[in-house]
Backbone as numpy.savetxt, mean C-alpha at the origin, in Angstrom:
# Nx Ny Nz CAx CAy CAz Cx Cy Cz
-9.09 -0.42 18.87 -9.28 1.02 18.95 -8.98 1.46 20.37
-8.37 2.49 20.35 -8.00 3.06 22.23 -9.33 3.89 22.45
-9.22 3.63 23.65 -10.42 4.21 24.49 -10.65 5.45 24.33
-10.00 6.38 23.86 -10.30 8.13 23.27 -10.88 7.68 22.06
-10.76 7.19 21.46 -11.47 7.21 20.00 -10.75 7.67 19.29
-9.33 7.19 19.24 -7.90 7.10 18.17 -7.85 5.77 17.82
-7.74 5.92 16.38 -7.90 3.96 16.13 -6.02 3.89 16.22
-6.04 2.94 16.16 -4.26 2.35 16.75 -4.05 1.96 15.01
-2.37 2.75 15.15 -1.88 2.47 13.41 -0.68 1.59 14.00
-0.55 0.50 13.19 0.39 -0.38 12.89 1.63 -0.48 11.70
2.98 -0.77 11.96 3.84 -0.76 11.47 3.23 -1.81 9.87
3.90 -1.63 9.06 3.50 -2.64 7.86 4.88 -2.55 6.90
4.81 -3.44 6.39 6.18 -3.05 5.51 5.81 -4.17 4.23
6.08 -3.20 2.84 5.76 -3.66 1.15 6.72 -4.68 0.83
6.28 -5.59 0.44 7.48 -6.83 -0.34 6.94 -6.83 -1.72
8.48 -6.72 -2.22 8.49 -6.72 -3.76 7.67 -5.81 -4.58
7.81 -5.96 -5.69 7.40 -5.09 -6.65 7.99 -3.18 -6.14
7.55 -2.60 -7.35 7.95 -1.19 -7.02 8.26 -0.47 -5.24
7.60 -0.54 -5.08 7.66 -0.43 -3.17 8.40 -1.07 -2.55
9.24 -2.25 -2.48 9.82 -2.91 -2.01 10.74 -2.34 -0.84
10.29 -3.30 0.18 10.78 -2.32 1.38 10.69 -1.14 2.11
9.27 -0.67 1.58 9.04 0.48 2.49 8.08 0.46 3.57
8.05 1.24 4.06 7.69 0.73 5.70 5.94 2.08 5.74
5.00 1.18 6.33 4.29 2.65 6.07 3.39 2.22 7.73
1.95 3.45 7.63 1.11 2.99 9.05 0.32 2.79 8.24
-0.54 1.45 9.03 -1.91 1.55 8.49 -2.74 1.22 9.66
-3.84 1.26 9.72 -5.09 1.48 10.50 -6.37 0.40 10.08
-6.70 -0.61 11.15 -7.04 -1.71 11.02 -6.80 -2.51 10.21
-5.66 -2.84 9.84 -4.94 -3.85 8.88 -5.91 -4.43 7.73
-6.18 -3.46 6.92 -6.25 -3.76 5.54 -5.75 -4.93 5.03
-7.04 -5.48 4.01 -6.38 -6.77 3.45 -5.67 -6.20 2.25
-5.75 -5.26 1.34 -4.91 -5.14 0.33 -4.67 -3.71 -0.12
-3.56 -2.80 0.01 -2.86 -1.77 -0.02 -3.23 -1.45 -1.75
-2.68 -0.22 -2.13 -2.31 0.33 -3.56 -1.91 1.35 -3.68
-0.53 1.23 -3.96 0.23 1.96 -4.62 0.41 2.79 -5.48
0.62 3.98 -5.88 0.66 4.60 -7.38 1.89 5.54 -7.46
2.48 5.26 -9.05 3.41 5.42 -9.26 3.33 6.96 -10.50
3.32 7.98 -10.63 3.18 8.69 -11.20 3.88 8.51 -12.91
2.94 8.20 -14.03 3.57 8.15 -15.32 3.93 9.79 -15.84
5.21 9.73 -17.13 5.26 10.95 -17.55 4.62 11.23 -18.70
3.61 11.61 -18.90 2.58 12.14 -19.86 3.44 12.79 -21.29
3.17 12.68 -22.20 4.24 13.24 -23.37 3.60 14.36 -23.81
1.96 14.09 -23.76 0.99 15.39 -24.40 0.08 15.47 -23.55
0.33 17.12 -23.08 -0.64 17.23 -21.71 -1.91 17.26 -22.38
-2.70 16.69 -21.77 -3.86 16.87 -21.40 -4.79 17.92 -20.15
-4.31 18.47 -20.50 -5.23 19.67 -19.40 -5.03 19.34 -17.88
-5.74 18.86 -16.92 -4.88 18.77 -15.76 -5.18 17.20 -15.70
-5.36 16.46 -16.79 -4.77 14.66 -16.39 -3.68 14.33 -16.28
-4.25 12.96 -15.33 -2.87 12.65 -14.80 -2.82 11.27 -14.71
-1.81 10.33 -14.92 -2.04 8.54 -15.33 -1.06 8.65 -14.18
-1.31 7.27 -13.82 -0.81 6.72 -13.01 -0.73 4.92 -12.87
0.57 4.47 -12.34 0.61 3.20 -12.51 0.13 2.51 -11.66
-0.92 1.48 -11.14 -1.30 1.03 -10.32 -0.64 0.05 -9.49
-0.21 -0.41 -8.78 0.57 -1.68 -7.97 -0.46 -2.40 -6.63
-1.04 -3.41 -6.35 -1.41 -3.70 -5.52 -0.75 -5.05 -4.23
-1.11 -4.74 -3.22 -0.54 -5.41 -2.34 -1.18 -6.09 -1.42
-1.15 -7.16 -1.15 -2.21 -7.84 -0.23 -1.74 -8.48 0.91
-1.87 -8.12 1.90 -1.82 -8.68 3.31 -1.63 -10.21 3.53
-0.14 -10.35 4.46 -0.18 -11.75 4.93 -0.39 -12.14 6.10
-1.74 -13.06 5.52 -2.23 -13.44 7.15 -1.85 -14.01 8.43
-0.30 -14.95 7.71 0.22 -15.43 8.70 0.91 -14.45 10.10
1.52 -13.46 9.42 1.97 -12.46 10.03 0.91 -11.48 10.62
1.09 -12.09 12.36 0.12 -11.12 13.09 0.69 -10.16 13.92
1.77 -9.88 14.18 2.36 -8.98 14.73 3.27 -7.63 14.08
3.27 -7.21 14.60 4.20 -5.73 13.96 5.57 -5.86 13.63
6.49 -5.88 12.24 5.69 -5.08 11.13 4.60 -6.33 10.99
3.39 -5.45 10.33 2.58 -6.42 9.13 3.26 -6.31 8.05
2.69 -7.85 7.27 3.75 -7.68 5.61 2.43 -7.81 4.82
3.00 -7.24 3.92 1.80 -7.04 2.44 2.70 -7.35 1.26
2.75 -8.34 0.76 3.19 -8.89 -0.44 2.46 -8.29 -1.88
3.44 -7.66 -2.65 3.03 -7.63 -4.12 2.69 -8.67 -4.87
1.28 -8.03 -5.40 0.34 -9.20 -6.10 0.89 -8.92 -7.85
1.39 -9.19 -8.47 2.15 -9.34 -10.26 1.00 -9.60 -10.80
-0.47 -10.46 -10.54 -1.61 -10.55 -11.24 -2.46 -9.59 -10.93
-2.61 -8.30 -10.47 -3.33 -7.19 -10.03 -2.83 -5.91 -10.91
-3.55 -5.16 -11.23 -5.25 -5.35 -10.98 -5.95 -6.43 -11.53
């Protein structure tokens, strides 16, 4: 954390699955990200809304910037 009391965001970047390759910030390096992918509803439901879930989990080996977060295929 910097001494003003701004926490420090770090480069990270998604492997595989839907996200693949995108680059985002995150803020104290999270062990596992999630994604959502907006589904198209056929019969509205009033203001619901589905969505596809994707999760991503942090690799520990990688301690420097980018961080990588690998798509988990057994998640949720």
């Amino acid at each position: 954390m910097a001494g003003d009391g701004v926490r420090e965001q770090e480069t990270a970047v998604l492997a595989g699955g839907p996200a693949d390759g995108m680059r985002i910030k995150v803020t104290e390096r999270p062990g596992v990200l999630q994604v959502t992918l907006p589904c198209v509803v056929e019969v509205p439901a009033g203001d619901a809304r589905v969505g596809a879930l994707y999760v991503y989990r942090r690799d520990l080996r990688v301690a420097e910037e980018p961080l990588r977060y690998g798509f988990d295929p057994a998640s949720p």
